[in-house]
PADREN-227587 format. One record per atom (N, C-alpha, C): atom name; x negated, y negated, z negated. Coordinates in steps of 0.02 Angstrom, whole numbers. Each point is the difference from the previous one (the first is absolute). Example, Ala and Ser with C-alpha at 12.3 -4.5 7.8 and 13.67 -1.06 7.14 Angstrom:
<rs>
<r "N",<-660,284,-390>>
<r "CA",<45,-59,0>>
<r "C",<-45,-60,0>>
<r "N",<18,-53,36>>
<r "CA",<-42,-59,-3>>
<r "C",<39,-55,-37>>
</rs>
This chain:
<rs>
<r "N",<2649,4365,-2697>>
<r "CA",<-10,48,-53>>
<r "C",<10,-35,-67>>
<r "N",<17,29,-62>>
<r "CA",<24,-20,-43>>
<r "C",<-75,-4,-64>>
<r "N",<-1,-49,-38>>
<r "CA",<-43,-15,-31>>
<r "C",<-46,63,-49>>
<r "N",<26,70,7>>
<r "CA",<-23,60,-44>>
<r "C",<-33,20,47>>
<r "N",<11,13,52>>
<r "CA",<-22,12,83>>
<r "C",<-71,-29,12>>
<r "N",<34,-77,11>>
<r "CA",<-70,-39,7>>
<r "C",<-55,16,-47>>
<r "N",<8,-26,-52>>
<r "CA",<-48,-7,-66>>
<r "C",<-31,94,17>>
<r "N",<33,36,9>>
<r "CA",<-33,80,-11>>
<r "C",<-52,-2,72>>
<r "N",<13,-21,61>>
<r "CA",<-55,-17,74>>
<r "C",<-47,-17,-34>>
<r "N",<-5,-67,-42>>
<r "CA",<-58,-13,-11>>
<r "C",<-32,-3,-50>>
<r "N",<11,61,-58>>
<r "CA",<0,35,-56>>
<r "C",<-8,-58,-51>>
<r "N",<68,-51,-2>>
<r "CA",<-9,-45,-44>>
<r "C",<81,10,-47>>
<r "N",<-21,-40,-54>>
<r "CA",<70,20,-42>>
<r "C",<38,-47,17>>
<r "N",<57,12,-12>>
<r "CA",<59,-38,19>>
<r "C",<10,-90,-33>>
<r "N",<-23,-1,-30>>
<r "CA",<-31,-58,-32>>
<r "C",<-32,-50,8>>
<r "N",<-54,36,56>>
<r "CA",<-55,-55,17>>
<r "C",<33,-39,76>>
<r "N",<34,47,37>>
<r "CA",<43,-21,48>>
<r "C",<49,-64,-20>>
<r "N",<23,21,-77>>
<r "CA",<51,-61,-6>>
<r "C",<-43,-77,-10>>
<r "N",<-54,39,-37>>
<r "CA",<-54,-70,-28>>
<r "C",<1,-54,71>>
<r "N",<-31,69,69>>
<r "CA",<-8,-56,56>>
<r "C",<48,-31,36>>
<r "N",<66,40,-7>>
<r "CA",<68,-30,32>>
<r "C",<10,-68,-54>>
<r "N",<-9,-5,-39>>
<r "CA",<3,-49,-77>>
<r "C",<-38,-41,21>>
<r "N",<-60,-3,23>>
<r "CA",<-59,-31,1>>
<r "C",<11,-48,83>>
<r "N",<39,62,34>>
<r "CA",<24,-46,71>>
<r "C",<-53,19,68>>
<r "N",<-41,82,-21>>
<r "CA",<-41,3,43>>
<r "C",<49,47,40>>
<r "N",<37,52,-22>>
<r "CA",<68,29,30>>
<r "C",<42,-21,13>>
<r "N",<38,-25,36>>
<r "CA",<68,-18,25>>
<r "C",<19,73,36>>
<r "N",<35,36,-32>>
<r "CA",<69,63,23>>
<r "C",<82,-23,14>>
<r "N",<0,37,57>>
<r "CA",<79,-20,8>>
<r "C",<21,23,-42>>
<r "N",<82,-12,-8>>
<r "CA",<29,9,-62>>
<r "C",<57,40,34>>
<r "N",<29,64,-13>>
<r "CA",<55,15,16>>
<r "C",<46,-47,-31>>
<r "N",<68,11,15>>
<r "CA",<65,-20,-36>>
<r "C",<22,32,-66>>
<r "N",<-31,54,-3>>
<r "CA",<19,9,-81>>
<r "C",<-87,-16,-40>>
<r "N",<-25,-32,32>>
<r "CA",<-50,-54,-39>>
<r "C",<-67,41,-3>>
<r "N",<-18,76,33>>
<r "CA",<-49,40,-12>>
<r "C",<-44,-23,71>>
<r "N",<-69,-10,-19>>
<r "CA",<-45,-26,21>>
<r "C",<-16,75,72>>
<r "N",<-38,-36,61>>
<r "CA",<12,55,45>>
<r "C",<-69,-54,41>>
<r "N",<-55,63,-5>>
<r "CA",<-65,-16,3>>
<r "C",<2,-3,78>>
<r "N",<-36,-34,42>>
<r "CA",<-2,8,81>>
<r "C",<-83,-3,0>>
<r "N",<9,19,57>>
<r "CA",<-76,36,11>>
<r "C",<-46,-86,18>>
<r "N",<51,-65,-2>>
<r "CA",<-68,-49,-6>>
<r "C",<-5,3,-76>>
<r "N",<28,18,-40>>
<r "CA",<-10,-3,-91>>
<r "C",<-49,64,-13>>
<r "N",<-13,28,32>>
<r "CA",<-62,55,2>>
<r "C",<-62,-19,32>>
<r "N",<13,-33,53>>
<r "CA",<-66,-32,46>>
<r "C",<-31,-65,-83>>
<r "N",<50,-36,-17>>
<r "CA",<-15,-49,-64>>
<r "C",<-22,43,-57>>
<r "N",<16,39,-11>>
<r "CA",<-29,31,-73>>
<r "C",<-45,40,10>>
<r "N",<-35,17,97>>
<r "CA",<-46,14,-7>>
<r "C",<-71,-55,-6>>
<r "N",<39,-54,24>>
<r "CA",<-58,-50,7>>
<r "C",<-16,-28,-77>>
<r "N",<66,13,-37>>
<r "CA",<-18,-40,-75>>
<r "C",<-30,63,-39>>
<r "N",<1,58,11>>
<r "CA",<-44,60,-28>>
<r "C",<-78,-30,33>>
<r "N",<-6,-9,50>>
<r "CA",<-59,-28,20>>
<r "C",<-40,-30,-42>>
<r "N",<42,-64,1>>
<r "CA",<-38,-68,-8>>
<r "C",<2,-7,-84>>
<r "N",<28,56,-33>>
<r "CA",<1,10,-64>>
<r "C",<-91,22,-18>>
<r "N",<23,66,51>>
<r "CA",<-77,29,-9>>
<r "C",<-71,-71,21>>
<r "N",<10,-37,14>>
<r "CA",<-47,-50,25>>
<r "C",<-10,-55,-66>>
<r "N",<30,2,-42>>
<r "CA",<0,-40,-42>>
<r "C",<66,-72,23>>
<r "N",<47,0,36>>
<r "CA",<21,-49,32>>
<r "C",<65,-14,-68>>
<r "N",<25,-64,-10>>
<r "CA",<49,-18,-55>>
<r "C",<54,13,10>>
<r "N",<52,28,-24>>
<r "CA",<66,3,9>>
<r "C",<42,-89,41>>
<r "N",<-44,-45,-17>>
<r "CA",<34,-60,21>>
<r "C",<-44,1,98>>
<r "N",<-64,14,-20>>
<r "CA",<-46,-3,76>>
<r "C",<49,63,40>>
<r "N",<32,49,-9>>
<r "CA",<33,34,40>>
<r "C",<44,-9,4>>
<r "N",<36,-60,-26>>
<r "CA",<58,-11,-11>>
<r "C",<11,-49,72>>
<r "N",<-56,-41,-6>>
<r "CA",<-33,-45,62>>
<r "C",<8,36,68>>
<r "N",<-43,48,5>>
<r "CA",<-16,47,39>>
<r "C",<53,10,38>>
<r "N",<61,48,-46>>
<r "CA",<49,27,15>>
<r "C",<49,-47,51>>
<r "N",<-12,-47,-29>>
<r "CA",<50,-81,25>>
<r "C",<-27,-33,43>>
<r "N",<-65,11,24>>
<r "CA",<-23,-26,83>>
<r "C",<15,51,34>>
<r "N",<6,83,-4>>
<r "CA",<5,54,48>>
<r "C",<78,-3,6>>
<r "N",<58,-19,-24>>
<r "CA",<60,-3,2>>
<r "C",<26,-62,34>>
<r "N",<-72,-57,19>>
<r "CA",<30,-56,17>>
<r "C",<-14,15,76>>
<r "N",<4,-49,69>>
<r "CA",<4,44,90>>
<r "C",<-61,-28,-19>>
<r "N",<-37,5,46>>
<r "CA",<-68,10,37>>
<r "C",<18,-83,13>>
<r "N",<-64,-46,-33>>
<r "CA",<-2,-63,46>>
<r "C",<-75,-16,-22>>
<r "N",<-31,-65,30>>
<r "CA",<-60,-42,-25>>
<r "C",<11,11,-74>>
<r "N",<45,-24,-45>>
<r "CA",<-12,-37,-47>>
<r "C",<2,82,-43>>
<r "N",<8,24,14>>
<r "CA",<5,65,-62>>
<r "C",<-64,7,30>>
<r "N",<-29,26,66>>
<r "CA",<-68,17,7>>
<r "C",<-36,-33,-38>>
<r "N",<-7,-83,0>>
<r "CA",<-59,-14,-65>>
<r "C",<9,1,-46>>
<r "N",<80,9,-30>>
<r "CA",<-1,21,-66>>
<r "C",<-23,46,-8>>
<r "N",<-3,78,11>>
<r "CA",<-20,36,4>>
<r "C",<-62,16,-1>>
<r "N",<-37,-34,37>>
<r "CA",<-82,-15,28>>
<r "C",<-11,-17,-82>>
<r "N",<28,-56,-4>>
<r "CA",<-43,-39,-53>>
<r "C",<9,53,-79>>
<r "N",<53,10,3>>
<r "CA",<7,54,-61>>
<r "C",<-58,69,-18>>
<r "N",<-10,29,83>>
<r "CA",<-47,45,1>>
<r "C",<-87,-53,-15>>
<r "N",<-1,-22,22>>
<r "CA",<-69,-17,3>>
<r "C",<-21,-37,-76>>
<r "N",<48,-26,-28>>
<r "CA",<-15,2,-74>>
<r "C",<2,58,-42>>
<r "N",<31,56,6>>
<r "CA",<10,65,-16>>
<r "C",<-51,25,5>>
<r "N",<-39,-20,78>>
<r "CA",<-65,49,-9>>
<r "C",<-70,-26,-23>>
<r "N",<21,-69,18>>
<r "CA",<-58,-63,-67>>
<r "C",<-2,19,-63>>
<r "N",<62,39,-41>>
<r "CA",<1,17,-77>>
<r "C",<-23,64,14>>
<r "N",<6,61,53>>
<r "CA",<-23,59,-13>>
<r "C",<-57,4,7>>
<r "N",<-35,-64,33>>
<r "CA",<-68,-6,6>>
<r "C",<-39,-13,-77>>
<r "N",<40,-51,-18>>
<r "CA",<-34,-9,-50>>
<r "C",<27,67,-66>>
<r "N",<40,17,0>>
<r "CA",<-20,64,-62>>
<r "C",<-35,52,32>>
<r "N",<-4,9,59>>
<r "CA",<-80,38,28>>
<r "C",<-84,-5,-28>>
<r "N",<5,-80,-13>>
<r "CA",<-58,-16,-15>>
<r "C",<-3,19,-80>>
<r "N",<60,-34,-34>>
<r "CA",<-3,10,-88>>
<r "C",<6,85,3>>
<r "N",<33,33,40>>
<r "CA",<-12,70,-44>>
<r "C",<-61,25,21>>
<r "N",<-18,-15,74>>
<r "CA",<-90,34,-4>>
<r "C",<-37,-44,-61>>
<r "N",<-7,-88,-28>>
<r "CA",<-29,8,-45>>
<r "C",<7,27,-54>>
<r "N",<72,15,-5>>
<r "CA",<-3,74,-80>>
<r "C",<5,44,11>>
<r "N",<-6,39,55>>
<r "CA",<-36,60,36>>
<r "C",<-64,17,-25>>
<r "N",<-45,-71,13>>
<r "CA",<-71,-12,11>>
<r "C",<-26,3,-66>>
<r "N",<52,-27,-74>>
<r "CA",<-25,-30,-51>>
<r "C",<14,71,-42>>
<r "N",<67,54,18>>
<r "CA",<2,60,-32>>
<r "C",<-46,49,0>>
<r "N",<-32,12,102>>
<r "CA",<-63,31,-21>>
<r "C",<-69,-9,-21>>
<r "N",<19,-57,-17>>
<r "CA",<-72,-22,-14>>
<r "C",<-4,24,-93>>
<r "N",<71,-38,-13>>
<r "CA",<-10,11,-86>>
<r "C",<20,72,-14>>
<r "N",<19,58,69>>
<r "CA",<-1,61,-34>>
<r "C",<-62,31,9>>
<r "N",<-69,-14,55>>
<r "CA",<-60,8,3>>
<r "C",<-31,-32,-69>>
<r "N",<13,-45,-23>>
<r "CA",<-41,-26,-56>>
<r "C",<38,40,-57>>
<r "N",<39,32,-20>>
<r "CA",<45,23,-68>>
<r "C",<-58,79,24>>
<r "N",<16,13,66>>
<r "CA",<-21,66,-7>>
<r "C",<-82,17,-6>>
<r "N",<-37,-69,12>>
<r "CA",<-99,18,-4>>
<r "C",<8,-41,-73>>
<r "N",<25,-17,-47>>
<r "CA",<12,-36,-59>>
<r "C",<-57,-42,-1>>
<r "N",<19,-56,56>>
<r "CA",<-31,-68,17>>
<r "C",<70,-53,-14>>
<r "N",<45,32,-19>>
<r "CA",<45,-79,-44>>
<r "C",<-12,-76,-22>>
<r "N",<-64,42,-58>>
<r "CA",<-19,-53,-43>>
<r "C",<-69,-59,60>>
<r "N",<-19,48,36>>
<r "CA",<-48,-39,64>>
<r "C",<38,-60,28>>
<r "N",<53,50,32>>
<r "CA",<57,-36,51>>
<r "C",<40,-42,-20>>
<r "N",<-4,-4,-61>>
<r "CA",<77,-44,-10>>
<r "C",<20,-59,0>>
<r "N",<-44,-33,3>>
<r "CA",<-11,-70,48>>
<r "C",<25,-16,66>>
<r "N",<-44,62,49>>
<r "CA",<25,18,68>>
<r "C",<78,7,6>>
<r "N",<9,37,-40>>
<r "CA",<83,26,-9>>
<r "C",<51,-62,-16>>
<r "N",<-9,-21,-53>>
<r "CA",<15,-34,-19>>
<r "C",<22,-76,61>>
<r "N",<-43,-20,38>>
<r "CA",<-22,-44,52>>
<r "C",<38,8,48>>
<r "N",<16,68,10>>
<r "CA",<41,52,68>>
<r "C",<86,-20,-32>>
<r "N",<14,18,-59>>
<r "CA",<46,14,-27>>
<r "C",<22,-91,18>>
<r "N",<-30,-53,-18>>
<r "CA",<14,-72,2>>
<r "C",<10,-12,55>>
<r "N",<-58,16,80>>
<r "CA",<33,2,56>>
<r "C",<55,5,31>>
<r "N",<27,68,-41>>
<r "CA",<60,30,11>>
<r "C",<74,-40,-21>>
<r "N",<-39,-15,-54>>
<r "CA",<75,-38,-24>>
<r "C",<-4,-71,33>>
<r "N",<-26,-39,5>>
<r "CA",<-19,-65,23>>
<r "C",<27,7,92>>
<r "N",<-8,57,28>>
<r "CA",<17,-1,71>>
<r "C",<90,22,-2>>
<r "N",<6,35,-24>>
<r "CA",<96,1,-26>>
<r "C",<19,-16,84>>
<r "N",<57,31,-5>>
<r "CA",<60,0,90>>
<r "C",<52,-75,-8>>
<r "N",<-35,-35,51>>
<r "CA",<50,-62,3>>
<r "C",<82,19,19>>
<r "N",<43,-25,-13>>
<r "CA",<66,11,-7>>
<r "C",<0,1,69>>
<r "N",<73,36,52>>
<r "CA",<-7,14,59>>
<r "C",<49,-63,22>>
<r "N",<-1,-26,48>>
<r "CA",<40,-74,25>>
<r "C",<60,30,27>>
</rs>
């Protein structure tokens, strides 16, 4: 299918398709008069990079992704693979923890704004707020 085609399946503009063919997460065959001709593994891929978009995942981490599922089945992609996920879910672990603590620190300072205990709390708050920043998401390996 031709790139107006594609991009309209998965109600994206024609644009963002080129970004990921650009980017190298699409590879489309190419007719002979040079018009791009989508195959249904370039749909199985742009559903997985619609995915892993929604997950917070990087244009370069799917880029990864994309390039172990295109490589055959052996050991060495399995622990690549392995090891890629399990740091992936070491970082989703940890912004689990930082957004429940500013989860934790929003309702607290919207319980204190709303019994106008501010000027009580703001120490407390304040303390929460330093937690927060001081615990920060280590970069993902």
């Amino acid at each position: 299918m031709n790139i107006t085609v594609f991009a309209q399946k998965f109600k994206l503009p024609t644009d963002t398709v080129r970004f990921y063919e650009k980017a190298g997460l699409l590879k489309p065959e190419r007719q002979p008069n040079g018009y791009r001709n989508f195959t249904d593994t370039d749909q199985q891929d742009l559903k997985m990079i619609l995915a892993l978009k929604e997950l917070d995942f990087s244009i370069k981490e799917i880029s990864y992704l994309l390039e172990l599922k295109r490589q055959p089945i052996s050991s060495h992609c399995n622990n690549n693979s392995t090891e890629f996920i399990a740091n992936k879910i070491d970082f989703i672990k940890q912004k689990m923890t930082f957004y429940e603590m500013a989860y934790q620190l929003l309702l607290k300072l919207k319980a204190t704004i709303e019994n106008n205990n501010y000027a009580k709390n703001q120490a407390e708050l304040f303390d929460l707020i330093d937690q927060l920043s001081t615990y920060g998401l280590k970069e993902e390996k």
